[in-house]
N, C-alpha and C positions, 0 to 999 in steps of 0.2 A: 671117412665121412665126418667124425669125429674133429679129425683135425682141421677140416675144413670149416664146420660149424664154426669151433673154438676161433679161428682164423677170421672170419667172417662177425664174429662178435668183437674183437679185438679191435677191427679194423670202423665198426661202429665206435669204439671206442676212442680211439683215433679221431674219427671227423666229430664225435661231441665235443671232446678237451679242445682240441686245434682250434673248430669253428667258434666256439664259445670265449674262448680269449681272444680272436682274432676280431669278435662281435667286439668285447668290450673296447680292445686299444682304439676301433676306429669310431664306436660310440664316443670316447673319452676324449680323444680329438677333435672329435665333431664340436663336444662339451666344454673344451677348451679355445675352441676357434669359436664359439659364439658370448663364451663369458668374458674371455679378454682378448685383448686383441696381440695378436705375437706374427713376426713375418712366417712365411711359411720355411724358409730354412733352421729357424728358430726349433718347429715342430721337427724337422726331421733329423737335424743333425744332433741337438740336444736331449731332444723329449724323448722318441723314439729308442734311440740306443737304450737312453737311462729303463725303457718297459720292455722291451724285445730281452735285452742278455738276462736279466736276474729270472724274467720267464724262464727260458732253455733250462738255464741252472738249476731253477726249482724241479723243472722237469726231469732233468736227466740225475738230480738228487733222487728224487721217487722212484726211480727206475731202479738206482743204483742200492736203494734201501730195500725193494722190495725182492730184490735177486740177492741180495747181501741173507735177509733173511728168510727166504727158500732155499738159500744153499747150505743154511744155519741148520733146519728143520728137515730138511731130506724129503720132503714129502710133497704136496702137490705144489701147483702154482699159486703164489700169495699176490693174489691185488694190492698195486701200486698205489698208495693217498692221492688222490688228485689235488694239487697245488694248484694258485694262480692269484687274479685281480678280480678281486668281489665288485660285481655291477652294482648294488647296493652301496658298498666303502666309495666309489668311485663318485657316485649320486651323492652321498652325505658330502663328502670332500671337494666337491664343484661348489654344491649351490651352498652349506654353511660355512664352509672356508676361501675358497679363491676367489667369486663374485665379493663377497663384502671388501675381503681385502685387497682385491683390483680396483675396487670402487673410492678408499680410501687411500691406495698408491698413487692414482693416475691423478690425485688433487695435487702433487705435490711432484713429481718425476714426468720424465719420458715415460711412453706407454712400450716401447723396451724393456726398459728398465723395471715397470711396473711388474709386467708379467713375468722377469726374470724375479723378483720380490717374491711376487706370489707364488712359482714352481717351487722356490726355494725353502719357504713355510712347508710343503706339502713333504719335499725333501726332508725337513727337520721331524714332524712327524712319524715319517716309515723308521727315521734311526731311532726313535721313541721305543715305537712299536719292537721292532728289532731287540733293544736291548731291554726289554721289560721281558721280552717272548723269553732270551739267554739268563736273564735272572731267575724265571719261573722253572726252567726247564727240569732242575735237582727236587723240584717237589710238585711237578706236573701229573704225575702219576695218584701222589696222593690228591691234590687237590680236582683231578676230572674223576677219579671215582670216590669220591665224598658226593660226588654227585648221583644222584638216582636214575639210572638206566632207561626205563621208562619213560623220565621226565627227559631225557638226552634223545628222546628214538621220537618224540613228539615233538620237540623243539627241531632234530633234523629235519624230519620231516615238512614243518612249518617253514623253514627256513631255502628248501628245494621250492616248494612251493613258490616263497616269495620272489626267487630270482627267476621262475616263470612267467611269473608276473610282470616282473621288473622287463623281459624282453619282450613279452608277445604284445606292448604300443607299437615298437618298433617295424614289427617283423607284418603287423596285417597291414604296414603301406605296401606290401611288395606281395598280394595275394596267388601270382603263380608261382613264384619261386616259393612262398609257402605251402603250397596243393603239392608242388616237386618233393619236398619230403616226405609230405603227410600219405601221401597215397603209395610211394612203395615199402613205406612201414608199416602203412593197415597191409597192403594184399601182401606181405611176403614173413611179417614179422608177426600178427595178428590173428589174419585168418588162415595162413601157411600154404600160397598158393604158391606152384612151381616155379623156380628163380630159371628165367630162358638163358641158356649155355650155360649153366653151373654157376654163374657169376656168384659172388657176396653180393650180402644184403646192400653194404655198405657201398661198394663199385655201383651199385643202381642207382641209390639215391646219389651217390654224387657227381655220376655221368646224367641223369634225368634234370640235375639242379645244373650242369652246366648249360643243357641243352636250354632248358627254359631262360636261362638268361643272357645267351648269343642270340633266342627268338625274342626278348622282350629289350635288347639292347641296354638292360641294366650295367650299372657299373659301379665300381666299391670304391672312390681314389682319397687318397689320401696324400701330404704332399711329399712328391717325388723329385727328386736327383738321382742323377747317372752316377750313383756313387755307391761301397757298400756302408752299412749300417755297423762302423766299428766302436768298440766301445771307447770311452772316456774317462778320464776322472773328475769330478765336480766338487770335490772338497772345499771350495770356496762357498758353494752353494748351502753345506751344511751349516758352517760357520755364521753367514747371512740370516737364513731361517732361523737356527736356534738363537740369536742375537734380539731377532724382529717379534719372533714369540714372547720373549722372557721382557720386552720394553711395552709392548700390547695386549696387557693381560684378556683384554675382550676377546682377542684371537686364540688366546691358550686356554680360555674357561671352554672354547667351543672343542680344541683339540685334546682335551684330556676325555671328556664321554667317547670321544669317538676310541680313541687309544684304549680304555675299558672296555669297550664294546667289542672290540678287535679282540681282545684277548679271551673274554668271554664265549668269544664265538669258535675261536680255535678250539677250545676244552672243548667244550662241548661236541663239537663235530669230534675231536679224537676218539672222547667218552663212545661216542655209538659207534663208529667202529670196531671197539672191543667188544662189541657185542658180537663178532665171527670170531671165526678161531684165525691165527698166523697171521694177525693185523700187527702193522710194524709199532712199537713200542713208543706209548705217549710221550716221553723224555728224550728221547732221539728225534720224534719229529718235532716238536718244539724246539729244539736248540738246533738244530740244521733250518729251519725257517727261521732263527733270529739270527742266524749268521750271515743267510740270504738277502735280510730285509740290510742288515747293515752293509752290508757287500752292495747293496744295489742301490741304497740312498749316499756310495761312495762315489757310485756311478750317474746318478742324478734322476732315480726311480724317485719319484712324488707319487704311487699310491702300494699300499705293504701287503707283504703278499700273504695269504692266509690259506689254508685248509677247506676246501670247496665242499658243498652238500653233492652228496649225491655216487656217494662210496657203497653203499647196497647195491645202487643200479651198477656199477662198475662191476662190482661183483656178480650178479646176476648173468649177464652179457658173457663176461666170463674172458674179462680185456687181460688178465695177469697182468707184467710191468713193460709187457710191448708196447702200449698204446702211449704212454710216455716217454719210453725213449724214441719211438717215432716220429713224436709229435717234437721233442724235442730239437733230434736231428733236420727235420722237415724246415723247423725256422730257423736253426744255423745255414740252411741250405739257401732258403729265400732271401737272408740278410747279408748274406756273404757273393751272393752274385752280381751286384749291382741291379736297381731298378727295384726296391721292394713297393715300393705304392704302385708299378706295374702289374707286378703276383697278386698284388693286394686286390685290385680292383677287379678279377677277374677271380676271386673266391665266391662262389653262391653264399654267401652271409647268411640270408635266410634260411635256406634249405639248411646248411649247418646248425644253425639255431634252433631249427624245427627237430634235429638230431636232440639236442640236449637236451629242448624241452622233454620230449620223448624218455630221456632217463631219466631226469627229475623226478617225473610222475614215477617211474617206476622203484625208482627210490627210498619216494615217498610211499608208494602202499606197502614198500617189504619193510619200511619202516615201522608204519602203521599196524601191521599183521602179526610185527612182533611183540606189540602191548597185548597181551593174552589177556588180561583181566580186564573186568568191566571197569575201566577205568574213565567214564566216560568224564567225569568231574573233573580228572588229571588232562584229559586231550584239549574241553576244553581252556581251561586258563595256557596251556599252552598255547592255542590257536587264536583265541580271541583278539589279542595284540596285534597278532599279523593281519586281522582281519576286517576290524573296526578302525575306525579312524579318531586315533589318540593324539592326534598335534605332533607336537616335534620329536614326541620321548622315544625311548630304545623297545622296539615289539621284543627285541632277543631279551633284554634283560627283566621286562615286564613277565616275558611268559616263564622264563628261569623263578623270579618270586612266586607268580601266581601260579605256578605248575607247582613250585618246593613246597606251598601251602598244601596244595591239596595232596600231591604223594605222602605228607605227613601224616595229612588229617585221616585218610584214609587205611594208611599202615596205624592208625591209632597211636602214634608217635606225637603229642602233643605238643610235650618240650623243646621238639626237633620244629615244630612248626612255628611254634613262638621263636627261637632262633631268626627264620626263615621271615617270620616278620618284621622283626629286628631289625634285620640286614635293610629289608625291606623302606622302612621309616625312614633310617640313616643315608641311604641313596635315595630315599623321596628331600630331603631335608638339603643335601647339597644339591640336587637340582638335574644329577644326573639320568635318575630313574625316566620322569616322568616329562620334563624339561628339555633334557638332552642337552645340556650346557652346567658350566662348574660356578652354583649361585646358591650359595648360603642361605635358606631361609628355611624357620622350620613353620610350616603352612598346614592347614587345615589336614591336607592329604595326608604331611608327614604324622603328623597326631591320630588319625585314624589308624595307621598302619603302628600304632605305639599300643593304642588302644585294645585292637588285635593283638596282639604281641602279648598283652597283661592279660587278656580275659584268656587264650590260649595257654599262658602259663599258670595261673588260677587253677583252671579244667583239670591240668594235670597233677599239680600239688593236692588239688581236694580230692580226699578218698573218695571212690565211687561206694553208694550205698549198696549195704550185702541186705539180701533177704534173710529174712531170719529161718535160722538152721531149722528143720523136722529133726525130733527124734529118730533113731535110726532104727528099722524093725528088725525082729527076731529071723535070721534068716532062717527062711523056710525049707521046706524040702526037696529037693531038686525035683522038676516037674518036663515032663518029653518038650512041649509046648516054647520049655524058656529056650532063649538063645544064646548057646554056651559062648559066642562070642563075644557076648556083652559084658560088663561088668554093672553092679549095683546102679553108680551114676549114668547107667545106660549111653555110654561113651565109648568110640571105639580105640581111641588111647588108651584106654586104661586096660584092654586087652591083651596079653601076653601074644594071641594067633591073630589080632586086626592088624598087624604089617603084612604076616603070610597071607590073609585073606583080602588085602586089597589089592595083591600084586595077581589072586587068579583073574585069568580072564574070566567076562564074564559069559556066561551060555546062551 
């Protein structure tokens, strides 16, 4: 029975990864067929390839890391890191890089041409990303635990949250195929009502999503040729985009926040993984995702691939590293047949989405659950970012300052906090913080966050005032009454038996 659970949760795990990239690449196409204008063999034979193979590969990397080290460890099954294409990077890199600069290509070029311009920006980008992820990776480790735990388990959490968000505009135009999910995950995963013939969770929801959309006549297409989906090389493309960047500096102020931001977000999500035990090792998977990002922008991936939220739920579920090589294999399967916009169209979208959002959440509260302290200060400056509406600037790296503030102030760590404001001023001041673009100016903002910084380093250099000492009295006589546990400063540290006596339980 055991095994079949375990099976049955894998296999949810399975249609969350699949469906949820499967959501984005035909989101991103949609995104790209309404920002510029490209033929449609353009999308399939180009675009396509470049996002389907470095997918697999990231896949069947996690797979192959995560059996690498359970076979390291001897001991149970170590969940796979879930890799792919952040709906979020995908959304920044539409609407702040390829519209502007489609808009300023097609003044001047064929709109061919343009839109080959602007995939090829996007291209220069991911190789950015890439070789910044391979430079980082020798001090990955130091630099994601310099970060505070707590502040990494709130920022995940914020961060599953957000790509919930990010899908469920989408997913309430198609309200049955959404109820298709929802409702064999309440009665079976929820409230644990009998599953009819033994099936898995996941066999329901994804036969119930099929059903609802051969009865609602939905359909997913994307553009299709009788051909399969092989890869290419586009090394002209990188060449083009790093060319176009480095002559337009207004295009490269917008891709350096984004490139920050990207890497920011990877730490971080590694960071709360270390929060289990037999998580694969933050300097391995940072340099196998920069070797991917570069591997795939050789092949003409235009958006980088990163470290997904929502590694607790994966855990939880209890997917090991089956669910990625599955998912893997499953799209070498569909790409390599011919006809993938046929496969494609006949995926229940929603209903898969409705899977993921489904671990999101659940992500999010083993996230949440594991901040023990009343940290309520720390949760929010994390959340607030994600949640208010701040203009253009970065929620990840807003709630990273405004969390690091408050984990300080609260460990009474002042100096660390003024640090932390520091930081803070200096990415207010180029423009990335708050902005979300590379613009020199130091502003109002930046000066407050200096201000901060001074009066938090002050706090800590000024002595705290001591009360003035009592004389100390004549110890008295031992009395039945006292409590031999205590000492004089009536503390139970200073007690020799207050570690034995905290450890009895109590009656």
């Amino acid at each position: 029975m055991r095994h079949v659970e375990k099976l049955g949760g894998a296999g949810l795990c399975l249609l969350s990864l699949l469906g949820g990239q499967l959501l984005v690449i035909y989101l991103l196409q949609a995104q790209l067929t309404q920002a510029i204008f490209s033929r449609p063999e353009f999308l399939y034979l180009q675009v396509l390839p470049g996002l389907v193979w470095p997918l697999v590969g990231a896949w069947l990397f996690s797979a192959w890391q995560a059996r690498r080290h359970e076979g390291s460890r001897g001991g149970p099954a170590v969940t796979a890191l879930p890799y792919g294409f952040s709906l979020g990077a995908a959304t920044l890199l539409t609407g702040g890089l390829m519209v502007p600069m489609y808009q300023q290509a097609i003044a001047r070029m064929s709109a061919e041409s343009a839109s080959s311009l602007t995939w090829s920006a996007c291209v220069a980008v991911t190789l950015l990303v890439g070789l910044c992820q391979i430079l980082l990776a020798p001090f990955a480790h130091r630099l994601s635990f310099s970060l505070s735990l707590p502040l990494c388990l709130g920022l995940g959490a914020a961060l599953a949250i957000q790509s919930l968000t990010g899908l469920l505009p989408w997913m309430e135009q198609h309200p049955l195929l959404l109820v298709a999910g929802l409702v064999p995950l309440v009665a079976y995963l929820v409230v644990g009502l009998p599953r009819p013939f033994g099936l898995s969770t996941a066999w329901l929801v994804l036969g119930l999503g099929l059903a609802a959309q051969v009865f609602s006549g939905t359909s997913f297409e994307v553009p299709d040729f009788q051909s399969t989906l092989l890869p290419n090389w586009q090394l002209g493309w990188i060449e083009e985009g790093l060319q176009f960047l480095w002559l337009r500096t207004e295009f490269l102020t917008v891709a350096l926040p984004l490139l920050v931001a990207a890497l920011v977000r990877d730490l971080v999500l590694l960071r709360e993984a270390q929060a289990y035990p037999n998580a694969p090792a933050v300097r391995n998977s940072l340099l196998g995702l920069g070797c991917l990002n570069v591997l795939g922008a050789c092949l003409g991936c235009g958006l980088p691939l990163a470290v997904l939220p929502g590694y607790l739920g994966y855990r939880r579920w209890g997917g090991g590293q089956f669910y990625c090589q599955g998912a893997g294999l499953l799209l070498v399967l569909f790409s390599l047949l011919g006809g993938f916009g046929q496969f494609f169209a006949w995926v229940p979208l929603p209903t898969m989405g409705m899977v993921l959002s489904a671990l999101l959440l659940s992500s999010a509260g083993v996230s949440i659950n594991q901040v023990r302290q009343p940290n309520g200060m720390l949760l929010a400056s994390c959340w607030l970012p994600f949640l208010a509406s701040l203009g253009s600037g970065s929620p990840l790296l807003l709630g990273l300052v405004w969390g690091g503030i408050a984990v300080s102030v609260l460990s009474e760590r002042f100096s660390q906090a003024a640090l932390v404001a520091l930081v803070g001023s200096v990415l207010t001041s180029t423009g990335v913080l708050h902005r979300n673009l590379w613009d020199p100016d130091f502003d109002p903002l930046a000066g407050t966050y200096l201000l901060l910084a001074i009066l938090l380093r002050v706090g800590h250099a000024a002595p705290a005032a001591q009360p003035p000492q009592q004389p100390l009295a004549e110890p008295s006589p031992s009395d039945s009454s006292d409590n031999l546990d205590r000492s004089v400063s009536d503390s139970l540290g200073d007690s020799p038996s207050a570690p034995a006596a905290a450890l009895e339980p109590l009656q």
